[in-house]
Each structure stands twice: as C-alpha cells, then as structure tokens.
N, CA and C atoms as a LAMMPS dump frame, in Angstrom:
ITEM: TIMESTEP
0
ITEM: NUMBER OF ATOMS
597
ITEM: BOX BOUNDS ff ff ff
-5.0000000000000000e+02 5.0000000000000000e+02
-5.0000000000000000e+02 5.0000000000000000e+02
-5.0000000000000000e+02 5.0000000000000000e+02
ITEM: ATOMS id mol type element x y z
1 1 1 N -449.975 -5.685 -273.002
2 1 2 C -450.045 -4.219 -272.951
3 1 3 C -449.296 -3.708 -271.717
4 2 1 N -448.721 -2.652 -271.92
5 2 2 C -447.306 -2.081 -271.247
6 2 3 C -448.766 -1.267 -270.021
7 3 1 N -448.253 -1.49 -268.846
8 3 2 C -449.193 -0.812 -267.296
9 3 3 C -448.756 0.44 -267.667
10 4 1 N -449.24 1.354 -267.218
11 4 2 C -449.023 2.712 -267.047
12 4 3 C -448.814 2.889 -265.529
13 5 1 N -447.673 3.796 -265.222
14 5 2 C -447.328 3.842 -264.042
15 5 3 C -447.197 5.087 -263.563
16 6 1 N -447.65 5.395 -262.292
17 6 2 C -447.53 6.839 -261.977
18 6 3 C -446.754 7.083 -260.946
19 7 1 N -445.24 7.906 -262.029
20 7 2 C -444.327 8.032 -261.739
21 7 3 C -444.029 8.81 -260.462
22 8 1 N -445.104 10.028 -260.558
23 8 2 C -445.28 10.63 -259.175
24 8 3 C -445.227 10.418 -257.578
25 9 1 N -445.752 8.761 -257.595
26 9 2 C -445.631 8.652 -256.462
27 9 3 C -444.88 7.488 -256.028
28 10 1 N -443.787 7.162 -257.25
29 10 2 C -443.066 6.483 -257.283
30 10 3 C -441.613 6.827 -255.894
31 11 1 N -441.34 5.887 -255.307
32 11 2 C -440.287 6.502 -254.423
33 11 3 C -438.924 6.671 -255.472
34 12 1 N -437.423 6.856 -255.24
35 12 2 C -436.74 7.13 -255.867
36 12 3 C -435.837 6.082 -256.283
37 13 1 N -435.861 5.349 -255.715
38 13 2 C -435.223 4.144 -255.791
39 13 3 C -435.895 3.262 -257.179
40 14 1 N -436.803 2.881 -257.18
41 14 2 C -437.854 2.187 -258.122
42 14 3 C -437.584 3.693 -259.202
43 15 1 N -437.459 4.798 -259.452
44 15 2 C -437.221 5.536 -260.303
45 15 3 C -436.008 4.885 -260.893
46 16 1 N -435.127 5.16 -260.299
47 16 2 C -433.344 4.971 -260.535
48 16 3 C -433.517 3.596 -261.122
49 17 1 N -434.403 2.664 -260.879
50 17 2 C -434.046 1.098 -261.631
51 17 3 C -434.737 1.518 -262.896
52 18 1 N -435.698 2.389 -262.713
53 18 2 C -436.879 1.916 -264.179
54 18 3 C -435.581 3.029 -264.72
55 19 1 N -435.023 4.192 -264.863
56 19 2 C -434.284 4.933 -265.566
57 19 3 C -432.739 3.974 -266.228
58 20 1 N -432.888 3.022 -265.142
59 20 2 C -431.367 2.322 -265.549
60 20 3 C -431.746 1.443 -267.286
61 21 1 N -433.618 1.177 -266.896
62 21 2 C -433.771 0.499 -267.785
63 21 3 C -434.329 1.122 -269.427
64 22 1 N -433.751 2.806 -269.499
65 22 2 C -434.054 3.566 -270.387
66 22 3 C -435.505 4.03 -270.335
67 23 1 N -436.201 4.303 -268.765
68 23 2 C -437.318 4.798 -269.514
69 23 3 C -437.44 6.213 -268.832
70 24 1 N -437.77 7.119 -269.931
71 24 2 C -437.358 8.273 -270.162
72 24 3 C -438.24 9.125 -269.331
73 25 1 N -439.702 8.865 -268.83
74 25 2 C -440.274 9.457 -268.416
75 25 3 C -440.115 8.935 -266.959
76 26 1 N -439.387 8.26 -266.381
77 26 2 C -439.025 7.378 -264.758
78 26 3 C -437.768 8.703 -264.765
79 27 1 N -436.874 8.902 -265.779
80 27 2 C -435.808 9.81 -265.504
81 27 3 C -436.243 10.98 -265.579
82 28 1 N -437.319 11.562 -266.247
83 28 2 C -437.862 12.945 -265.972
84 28 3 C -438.168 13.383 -264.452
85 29 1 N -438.994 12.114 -263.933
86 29 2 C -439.675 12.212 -262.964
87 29 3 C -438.227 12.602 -261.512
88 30 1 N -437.391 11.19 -261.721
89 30 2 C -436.279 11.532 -260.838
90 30 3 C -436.155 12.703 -260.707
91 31 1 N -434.885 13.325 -262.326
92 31 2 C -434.853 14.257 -262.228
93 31 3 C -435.768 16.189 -261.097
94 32 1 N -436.966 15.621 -261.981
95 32 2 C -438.261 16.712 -261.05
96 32 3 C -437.79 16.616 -259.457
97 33 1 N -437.345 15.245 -258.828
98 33 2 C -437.619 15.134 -257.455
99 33 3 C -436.218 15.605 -256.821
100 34 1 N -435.447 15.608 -257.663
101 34 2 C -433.978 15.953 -256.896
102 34 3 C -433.447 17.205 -257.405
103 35 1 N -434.14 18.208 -258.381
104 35 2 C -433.511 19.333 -258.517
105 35 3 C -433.48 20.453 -257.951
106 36 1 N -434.554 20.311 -256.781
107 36 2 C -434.723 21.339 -255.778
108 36 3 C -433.384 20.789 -254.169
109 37 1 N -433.431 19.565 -254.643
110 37 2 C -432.093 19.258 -253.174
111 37 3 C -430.872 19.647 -254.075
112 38 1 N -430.435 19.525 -255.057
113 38 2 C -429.656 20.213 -255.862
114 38 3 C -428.906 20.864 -255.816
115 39 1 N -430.173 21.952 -255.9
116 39 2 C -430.08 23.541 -256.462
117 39 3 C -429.339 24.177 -254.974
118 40 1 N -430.598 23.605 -253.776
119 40 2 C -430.365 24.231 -252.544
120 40 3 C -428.688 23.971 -251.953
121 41 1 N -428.685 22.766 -251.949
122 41 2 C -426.778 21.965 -251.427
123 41 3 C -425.701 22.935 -252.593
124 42 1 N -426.186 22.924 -253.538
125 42 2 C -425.293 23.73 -254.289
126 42 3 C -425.212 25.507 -253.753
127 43 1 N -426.538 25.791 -253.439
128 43 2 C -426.521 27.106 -253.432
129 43 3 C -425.613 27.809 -251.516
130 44 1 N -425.708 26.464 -251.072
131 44 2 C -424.554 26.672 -249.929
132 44 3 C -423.426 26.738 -249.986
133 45 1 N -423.244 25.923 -251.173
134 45 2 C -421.881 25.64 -251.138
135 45 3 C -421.096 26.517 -251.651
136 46 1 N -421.779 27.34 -252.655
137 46 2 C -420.961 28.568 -253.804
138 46 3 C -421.257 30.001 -253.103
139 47 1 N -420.288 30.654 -252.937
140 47 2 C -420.411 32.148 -251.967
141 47 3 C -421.35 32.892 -252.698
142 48 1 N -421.793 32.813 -253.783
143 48 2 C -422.672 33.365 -254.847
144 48 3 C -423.502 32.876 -255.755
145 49 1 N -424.922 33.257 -255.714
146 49 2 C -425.845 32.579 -257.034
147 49 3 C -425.12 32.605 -258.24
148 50 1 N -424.07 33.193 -258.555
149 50 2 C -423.87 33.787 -259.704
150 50 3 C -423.7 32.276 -261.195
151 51 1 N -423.141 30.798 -260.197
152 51 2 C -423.168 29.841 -261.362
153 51 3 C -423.972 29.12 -260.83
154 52 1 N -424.937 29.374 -259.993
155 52 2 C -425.911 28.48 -259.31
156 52 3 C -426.547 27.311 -260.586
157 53 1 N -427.339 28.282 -261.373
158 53 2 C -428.15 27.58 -262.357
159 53 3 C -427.342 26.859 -263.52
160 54 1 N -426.279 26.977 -263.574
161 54 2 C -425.611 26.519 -264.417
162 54 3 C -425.106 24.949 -263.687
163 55 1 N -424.519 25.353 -262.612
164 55 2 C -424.092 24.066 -262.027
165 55 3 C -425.023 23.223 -261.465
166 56 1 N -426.089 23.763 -260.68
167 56 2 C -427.166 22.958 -261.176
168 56 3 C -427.595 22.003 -262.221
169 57 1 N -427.819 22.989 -262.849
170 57 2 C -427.86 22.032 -264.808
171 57 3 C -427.072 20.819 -265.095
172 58 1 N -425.68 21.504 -264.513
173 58 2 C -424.557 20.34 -264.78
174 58 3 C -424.883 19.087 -264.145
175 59 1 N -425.311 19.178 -262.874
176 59 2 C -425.27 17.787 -261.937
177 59 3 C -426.425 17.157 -262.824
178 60 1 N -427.569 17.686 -263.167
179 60 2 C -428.359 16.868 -263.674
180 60 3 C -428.181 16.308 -264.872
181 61 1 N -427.453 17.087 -265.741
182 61 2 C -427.215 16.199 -266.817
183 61 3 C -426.192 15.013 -266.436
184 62 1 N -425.157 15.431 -265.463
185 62 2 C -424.562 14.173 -265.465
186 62 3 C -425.345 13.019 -264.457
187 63 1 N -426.187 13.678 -264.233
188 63 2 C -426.823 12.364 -263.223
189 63 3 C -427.441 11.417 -264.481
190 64 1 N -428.38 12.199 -265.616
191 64 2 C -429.157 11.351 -266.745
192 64 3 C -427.727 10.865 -267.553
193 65 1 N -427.007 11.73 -267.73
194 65 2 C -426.059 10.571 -268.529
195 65 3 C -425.388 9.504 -268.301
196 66 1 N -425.24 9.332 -266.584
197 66 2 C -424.298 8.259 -266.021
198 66 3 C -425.367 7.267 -265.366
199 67 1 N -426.427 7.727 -265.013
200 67 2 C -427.412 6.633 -264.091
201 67 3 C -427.316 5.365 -264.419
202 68 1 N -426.752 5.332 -265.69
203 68 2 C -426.972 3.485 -266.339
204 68 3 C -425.062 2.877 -265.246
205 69 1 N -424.791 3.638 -265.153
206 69 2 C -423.341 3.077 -264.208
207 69 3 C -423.708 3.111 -262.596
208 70 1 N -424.749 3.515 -261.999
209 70 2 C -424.945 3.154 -260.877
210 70 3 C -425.069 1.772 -260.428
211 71 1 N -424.349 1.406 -259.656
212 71 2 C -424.681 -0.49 -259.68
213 71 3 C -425.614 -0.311 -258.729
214 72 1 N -425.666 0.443 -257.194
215 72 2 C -426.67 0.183 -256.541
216 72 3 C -427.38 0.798 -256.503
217 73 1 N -428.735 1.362 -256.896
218 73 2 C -429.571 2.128 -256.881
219 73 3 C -430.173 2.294 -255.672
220 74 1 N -429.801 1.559 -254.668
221 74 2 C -430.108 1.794 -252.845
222 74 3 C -428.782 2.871 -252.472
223 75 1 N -427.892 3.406 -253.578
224 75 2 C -426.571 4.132 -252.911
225 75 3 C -426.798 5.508 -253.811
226 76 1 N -428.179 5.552 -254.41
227 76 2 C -428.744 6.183 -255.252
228 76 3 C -428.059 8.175 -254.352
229 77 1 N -428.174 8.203 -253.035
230 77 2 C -427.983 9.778 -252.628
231 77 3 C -426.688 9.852 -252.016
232 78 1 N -426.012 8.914 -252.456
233 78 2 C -424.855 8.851 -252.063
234 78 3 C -423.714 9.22 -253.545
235 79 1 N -424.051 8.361 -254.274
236 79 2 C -423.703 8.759 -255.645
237 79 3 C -423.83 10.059 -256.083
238 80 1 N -425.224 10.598 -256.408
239 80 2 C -425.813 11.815 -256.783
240 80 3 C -424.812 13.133 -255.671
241 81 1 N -424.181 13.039 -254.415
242 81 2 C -423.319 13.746 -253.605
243 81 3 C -422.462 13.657 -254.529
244 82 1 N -421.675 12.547 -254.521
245 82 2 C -420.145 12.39 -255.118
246 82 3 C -420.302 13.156 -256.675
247 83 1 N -421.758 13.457 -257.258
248 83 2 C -421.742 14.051 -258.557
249 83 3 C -422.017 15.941 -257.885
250 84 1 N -422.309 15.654 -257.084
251 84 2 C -422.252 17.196 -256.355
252 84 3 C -421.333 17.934 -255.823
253 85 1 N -420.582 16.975 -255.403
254 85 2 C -419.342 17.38 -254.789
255 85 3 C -418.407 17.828 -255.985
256 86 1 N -417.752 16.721 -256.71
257 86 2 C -417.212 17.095 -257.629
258 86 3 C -417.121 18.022 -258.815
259 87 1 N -418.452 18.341 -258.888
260 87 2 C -419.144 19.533 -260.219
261 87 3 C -418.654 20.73 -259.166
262 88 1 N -418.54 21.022 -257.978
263 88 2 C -418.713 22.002 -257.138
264 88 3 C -417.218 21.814 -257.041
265 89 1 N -415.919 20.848 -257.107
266 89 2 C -414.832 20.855 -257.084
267 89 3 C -414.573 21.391 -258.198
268 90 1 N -414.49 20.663 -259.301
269 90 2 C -414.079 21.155 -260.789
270 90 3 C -414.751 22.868 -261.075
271 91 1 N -415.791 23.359 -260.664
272 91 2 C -415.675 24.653 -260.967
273 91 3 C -414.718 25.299 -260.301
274 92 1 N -414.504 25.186 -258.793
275 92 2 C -413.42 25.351 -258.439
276 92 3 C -411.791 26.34 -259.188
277 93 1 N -411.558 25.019 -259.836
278 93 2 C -410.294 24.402 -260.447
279 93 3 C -410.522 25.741 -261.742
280 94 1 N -411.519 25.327 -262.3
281 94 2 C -411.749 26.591 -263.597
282 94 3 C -412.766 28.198 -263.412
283 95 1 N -413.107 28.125 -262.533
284 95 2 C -413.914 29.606 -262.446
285 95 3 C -412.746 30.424 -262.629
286 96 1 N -411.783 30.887 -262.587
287 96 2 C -410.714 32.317 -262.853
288 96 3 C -410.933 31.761 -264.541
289 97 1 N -410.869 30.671 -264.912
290 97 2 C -410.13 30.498 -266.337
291 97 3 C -411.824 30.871 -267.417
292 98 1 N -412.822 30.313 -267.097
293 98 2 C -413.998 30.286 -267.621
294 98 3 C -414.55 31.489 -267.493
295 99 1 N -415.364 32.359 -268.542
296 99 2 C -416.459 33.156 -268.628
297 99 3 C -417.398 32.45 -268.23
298 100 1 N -418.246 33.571 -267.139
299 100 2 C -419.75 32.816 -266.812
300 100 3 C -420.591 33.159 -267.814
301 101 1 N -421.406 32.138 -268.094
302 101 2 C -423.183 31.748 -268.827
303 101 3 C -424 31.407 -267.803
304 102 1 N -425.424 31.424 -268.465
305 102 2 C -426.207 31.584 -267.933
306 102 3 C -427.205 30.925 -268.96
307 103 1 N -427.684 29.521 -268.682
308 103 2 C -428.491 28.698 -269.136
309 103 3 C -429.318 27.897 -268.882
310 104 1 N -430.427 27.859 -268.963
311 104 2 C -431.496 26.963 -268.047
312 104 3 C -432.281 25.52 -268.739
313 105 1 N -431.543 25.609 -269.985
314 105 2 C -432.289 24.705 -270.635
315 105 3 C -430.806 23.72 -270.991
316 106 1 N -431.128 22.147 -271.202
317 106 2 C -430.158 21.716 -271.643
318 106 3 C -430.63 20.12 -272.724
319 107 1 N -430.488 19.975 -273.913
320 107 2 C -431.042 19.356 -274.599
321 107 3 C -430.206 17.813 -275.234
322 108 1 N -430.273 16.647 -274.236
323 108 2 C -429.206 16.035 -274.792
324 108 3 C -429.953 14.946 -276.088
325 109 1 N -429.17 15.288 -276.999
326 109 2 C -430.374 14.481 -277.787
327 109 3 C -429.756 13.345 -277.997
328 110 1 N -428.893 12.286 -277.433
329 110 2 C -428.744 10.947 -277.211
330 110 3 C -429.665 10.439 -276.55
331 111 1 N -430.036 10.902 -275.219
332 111 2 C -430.361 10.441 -274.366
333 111 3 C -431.954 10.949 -275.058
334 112 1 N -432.165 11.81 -275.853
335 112 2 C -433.62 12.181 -276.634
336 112 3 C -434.324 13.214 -275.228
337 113 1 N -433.439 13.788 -274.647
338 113 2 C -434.113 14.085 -273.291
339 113 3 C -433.849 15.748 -273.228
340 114 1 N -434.47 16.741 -272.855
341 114 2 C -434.229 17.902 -272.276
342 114 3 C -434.992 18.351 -270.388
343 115 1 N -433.797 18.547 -270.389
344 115 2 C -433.561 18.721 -268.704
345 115 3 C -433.88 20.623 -268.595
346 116 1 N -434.839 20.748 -267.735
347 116 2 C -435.325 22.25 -267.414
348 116 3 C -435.248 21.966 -265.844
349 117 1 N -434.726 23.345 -265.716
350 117 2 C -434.475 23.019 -264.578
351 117 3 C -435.448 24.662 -263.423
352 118 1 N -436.445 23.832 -262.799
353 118 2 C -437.619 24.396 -262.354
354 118 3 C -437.565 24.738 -261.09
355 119 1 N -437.048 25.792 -260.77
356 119 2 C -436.991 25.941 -259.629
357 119 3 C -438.131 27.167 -258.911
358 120 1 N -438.469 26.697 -257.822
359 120 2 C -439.525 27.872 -256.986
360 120 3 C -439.015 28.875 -257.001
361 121 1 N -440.415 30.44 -257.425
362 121 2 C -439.809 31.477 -257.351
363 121 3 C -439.973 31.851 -255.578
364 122 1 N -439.108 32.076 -255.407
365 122 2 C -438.423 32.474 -253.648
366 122 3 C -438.947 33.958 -253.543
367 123 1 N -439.361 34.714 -254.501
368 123 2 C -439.931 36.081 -253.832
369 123 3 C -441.925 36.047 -253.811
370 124 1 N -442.12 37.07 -253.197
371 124 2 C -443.054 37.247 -253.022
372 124 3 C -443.643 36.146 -252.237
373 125 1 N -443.178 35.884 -251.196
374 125 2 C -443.909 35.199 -250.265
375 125 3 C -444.811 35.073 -249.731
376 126 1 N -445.864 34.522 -248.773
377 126 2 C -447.01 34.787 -248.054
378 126 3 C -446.009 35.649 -246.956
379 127 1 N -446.622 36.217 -246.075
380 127 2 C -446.204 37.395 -244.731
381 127 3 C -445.563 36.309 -243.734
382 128 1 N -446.296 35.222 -243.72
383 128 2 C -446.078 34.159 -242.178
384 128 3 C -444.9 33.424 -242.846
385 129 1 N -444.361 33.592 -244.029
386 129 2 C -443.036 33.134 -244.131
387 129 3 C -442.018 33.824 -244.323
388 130 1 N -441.742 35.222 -244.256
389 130 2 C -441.082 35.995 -244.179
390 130 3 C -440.222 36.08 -243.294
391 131 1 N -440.27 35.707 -241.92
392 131 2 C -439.212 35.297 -240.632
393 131 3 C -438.157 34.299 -240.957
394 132 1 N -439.326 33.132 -241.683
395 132 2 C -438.191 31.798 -241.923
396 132 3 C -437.415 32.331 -243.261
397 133 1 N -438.174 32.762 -244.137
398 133 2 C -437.175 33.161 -245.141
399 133 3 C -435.637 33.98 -244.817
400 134 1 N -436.141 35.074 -243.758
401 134 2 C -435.051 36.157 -243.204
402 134 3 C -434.254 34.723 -242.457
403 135 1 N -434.36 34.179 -241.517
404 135 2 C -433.621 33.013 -240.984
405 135 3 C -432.727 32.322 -241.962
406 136 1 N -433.724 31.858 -243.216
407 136 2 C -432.915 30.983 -243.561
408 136 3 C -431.478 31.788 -244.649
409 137 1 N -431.993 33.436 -245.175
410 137 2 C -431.133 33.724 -245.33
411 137 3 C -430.006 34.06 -244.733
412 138 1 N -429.84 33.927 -243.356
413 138 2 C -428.506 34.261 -242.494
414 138 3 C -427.938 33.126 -242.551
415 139 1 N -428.654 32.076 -241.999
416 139 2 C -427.938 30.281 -242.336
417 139 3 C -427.009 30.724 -243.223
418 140 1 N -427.852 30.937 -244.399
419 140 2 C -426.578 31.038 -245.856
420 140 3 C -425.674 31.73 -245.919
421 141 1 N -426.267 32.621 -245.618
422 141 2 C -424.965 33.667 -245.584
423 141 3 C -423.769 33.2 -244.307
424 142 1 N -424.088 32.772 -243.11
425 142 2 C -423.21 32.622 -242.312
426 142 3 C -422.532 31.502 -243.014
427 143 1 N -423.147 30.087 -243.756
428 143 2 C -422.652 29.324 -244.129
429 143 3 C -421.332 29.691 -245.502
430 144 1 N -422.014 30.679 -246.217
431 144 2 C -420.952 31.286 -247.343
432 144 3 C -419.678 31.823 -246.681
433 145 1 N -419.787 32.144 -245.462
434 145 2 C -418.75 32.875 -244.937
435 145 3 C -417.957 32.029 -244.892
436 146 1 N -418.239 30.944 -244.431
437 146 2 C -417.247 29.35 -243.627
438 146 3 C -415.873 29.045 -245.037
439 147 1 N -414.549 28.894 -244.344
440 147 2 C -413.321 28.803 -245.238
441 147 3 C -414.256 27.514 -246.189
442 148 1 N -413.979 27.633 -247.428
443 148 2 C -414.23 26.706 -248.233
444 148 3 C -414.561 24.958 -248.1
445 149 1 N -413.56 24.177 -247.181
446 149 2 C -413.702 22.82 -246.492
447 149 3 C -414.676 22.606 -245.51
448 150 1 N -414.351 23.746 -244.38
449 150 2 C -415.677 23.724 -243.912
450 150 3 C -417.062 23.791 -244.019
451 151 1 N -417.296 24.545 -245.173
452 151 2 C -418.626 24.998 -245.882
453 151 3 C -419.054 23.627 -246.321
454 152 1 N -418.096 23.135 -247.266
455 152 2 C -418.646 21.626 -247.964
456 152 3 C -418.692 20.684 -247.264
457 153 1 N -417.966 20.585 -245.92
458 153 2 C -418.09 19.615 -245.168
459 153 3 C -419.94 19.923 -244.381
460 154 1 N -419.91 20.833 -244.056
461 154 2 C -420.89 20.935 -242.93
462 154 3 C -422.405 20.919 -243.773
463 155 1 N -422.407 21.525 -245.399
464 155 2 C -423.455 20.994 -246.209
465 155 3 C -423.312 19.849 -246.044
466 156 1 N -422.674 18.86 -246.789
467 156 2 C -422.693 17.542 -247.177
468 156 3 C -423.426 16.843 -245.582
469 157 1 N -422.708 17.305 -244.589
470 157 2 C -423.324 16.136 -243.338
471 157 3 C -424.999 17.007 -242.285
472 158 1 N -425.173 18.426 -242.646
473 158 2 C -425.652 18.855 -242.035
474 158 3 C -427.076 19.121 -243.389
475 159 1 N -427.322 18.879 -244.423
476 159 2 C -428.021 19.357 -245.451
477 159 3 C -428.392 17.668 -246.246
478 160 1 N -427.079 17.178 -246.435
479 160 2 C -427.671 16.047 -247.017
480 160 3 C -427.12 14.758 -246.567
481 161 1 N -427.133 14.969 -245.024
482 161 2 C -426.944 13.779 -243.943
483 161 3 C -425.565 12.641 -244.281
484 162 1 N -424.526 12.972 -244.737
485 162 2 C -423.696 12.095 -245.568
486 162 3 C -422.818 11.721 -243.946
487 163 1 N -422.88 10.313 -243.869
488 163 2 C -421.947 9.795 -242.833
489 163 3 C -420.01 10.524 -242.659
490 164 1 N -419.661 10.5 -241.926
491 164 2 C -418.185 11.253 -242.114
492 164 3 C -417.442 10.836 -242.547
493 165 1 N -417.736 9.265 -242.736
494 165 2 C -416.818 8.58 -243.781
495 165 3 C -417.134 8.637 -245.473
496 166 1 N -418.392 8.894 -245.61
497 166 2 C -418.892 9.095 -246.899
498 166 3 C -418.274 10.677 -247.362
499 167 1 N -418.243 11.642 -246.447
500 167 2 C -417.725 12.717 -246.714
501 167 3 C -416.273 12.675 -247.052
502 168 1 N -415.52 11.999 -246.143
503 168 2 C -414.033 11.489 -246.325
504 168 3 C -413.445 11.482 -247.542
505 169 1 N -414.506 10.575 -248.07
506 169 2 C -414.557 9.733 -249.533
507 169 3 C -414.937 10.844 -250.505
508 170 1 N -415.782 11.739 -250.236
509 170 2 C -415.923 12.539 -251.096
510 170 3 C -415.368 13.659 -251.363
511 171 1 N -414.396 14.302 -250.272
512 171 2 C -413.565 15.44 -250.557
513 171 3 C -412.046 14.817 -250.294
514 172 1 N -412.223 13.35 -250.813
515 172 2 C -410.762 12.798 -250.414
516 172 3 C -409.868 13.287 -249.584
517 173 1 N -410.504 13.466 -248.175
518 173 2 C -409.936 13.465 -246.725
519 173 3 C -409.769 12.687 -245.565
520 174 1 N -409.181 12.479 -244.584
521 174 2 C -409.379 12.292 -243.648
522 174 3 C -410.733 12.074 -243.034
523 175 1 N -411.052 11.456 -241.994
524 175 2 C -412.524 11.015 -241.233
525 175 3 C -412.53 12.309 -239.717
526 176 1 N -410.437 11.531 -239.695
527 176 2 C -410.818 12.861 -238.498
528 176 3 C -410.501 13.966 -238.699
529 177 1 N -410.037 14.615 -240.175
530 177 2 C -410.336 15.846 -240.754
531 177 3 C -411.744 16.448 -240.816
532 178 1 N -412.541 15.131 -241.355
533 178 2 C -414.139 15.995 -241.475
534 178 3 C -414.486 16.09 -240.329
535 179 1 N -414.166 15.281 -239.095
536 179 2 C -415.166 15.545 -238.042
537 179 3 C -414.284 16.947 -237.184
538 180 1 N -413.356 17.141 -237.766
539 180 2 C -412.443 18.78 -237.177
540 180 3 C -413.31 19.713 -238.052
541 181 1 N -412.96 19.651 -239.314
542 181 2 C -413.89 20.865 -240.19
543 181 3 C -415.104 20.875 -239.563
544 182 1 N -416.308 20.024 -239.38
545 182 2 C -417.384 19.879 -238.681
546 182 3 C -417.53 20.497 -237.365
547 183 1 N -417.071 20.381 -236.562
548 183 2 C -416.657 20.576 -235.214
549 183 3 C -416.722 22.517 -235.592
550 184 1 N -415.227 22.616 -235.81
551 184 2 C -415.503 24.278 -235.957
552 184 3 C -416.263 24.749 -237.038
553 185 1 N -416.954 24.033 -237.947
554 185 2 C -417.937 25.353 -238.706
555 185 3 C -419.228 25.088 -237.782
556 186 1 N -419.438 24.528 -237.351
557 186 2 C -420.711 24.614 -236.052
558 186 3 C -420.421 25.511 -235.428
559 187 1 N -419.058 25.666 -234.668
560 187 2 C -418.662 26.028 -233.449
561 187 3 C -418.46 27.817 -234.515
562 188 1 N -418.301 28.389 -235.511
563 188 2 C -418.199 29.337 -236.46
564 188 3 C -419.558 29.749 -236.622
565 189 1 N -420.74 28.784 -236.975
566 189 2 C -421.577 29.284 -237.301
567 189 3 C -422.472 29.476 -235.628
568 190 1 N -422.257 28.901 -235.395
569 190 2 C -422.996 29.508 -233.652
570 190 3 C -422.389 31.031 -233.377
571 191 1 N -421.559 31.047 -233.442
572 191 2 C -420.855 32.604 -232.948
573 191 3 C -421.578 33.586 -234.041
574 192 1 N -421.515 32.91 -235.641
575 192 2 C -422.194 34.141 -236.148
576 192 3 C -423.472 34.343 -236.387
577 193 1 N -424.409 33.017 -236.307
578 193 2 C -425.903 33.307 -235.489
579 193 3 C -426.368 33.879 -234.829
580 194 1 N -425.689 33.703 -233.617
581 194 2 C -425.76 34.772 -232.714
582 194 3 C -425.716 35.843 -232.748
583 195 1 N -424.823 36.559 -233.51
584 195 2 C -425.136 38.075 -233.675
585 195 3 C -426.031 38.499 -234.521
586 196 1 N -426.838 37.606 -235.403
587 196 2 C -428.24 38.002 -235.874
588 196 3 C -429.151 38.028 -235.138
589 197 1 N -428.961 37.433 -234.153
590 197 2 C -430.541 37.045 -233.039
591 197 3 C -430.248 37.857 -231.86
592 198 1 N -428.8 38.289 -231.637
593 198 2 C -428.775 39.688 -230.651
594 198 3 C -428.39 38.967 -229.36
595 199 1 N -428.28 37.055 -229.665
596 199 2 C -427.687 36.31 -228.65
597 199 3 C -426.166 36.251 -228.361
C-alpha cells in the first residue's frame, strides 16, 4: 500500500523528484510554493501589471511541462530563473505584435493538470502594514523606472539571490557587465529612495 505523504511540508527539492516521477499532486504542491516568488520577480521586472497574470501563468505551465528535463533537481531555482528570465525576454520580443489577454486559469490536459494561479489579495490590509506596503510600493516603482538590463539584473541578484555568473548565463552577458548594471541600479535606486524618505 502506496504511504500517503504530506506534500505540504515537503521541502522543494523532494517535490521536484516526486514530480519528475509523474506525481501530480507533488507538482500541484510545487507549483502552490513558487507562484507567489513568481508572480512577485515578474511583477518587478514588467513596468506594468498589465501581463503580470498572464506571464505568470506562462512560467508555470512551462515549469509543469518541462520538470521531467531537469537533471538536477538541487539546480531546481536556478532553472525555474532561466524559465523566468526568458518568458520575461520573449514577451519582450512580441508585446508591440500581440493583443493582451487576460487569463487565470490554464488546463493542460496531457499533463491531466490545471494550474490556478492564487495569488494574495494585496488590498485591504491590516493598518500596521500599510507603511511596509507604501515602502514596498516605491521599491517597485523605483525599480520599474531602472533602463530595462538593469531592472532584470538587480531582480534576478537582489530578489532571487542568483550568483553574477548565473545571471551572465541568463541574460547572455558578460559577468563584468552584470556586476556594472548592478553597481548603478543600486547606485539609481538609492538616489530615487531617497527622495521618497525626504533623504
């Protein structure tokens, strides 16, 4: 008789093997745990919510459709970047050419799986989080401001810790390109911090 396992408090790694091995409710669970780092790395990276949820959507389906090609499942947030990066490149390339949609549900029925994608509602806060919320909306916004390279550079190493060579690799650049882009969107976003805080 097959154990029952509770996927919940499964770390992510032991997810990513049991999903490699088709089981559908180990890939739900993943899924659940990484669509809020997602949503957020994405929502820096695009000057506007406006394809947030869509591209969102996208990374996750391609994360459930490709997971069986991950060889190392210890390179598990390293991979899942390079599927972030690139979904966030390729819109790029087609946003003038594409009409935007707006879809939250996505149903692949190979995989027998539908991906919802659940994200916290952000209004109506308690009062004692209302400061950090106002904070964290200037972050963003100062971060939306940043020329395009810089923006993705300084998510990728400042949001989802990616070494500068892993970044390299992922916006097929230079090492001492990223650590220049890096360098001044810090040195960009300090100057425009500051004029929110009156420093």
């Amino acid at each position: 008789m097959q154990a029952k396992f509770n996927y919940k408090k499964m770390p992510i790694q032991e997810l990513v093997v049991l999903s490699q091995n088709e089981d559908l409710k180990a890939l739900e669970e993943l899924i659940r745990k990484v669509q809020k780092d997602v949503f957020a790395t994405l929502s820096y990276m695009l000057k506007s919510n406006e394809s947030l949820y869509d591209l969102t959507q996208e990374v996750l389906v391609k994360l459930a459709k490709n997971i069986s090609n991950l060889q190392k499942p210890s390179c598990f947030h390293g991979w899942l970047n390079h599927i972030i990066a690139n979904t966030y490149y390729d819109y790029l390339r087609k946003e003038k050419k594409t009409p935007e949609t707006v879809s939250l549900e996505y149903s692949c029925p190979s995989l027998d799986l539908t991906i919802k994608i659940d994200i916290p509602d952000y209004h109506g806060k308690p009062m004692e989080k209302c400061i950090t919320s106002e904070c964290e909306e200037n972050i963003k916004k100062a971060i939306r401001g940043l020329p395009e390279p810089f923006r993705v550079a300084i998510v990728l190493r400042e949001f989802q810790g990616l070494s500068y060579e892993e970044i390299a690799n992922t916006t097929n650049s230079s090492i001492g390109t990223v650590k220049s882009r890096i360098s001044r969107a810090r040195i960009k976003l300090h100057e425009v911090l500051q004029s929110y805080t009156g420093g």
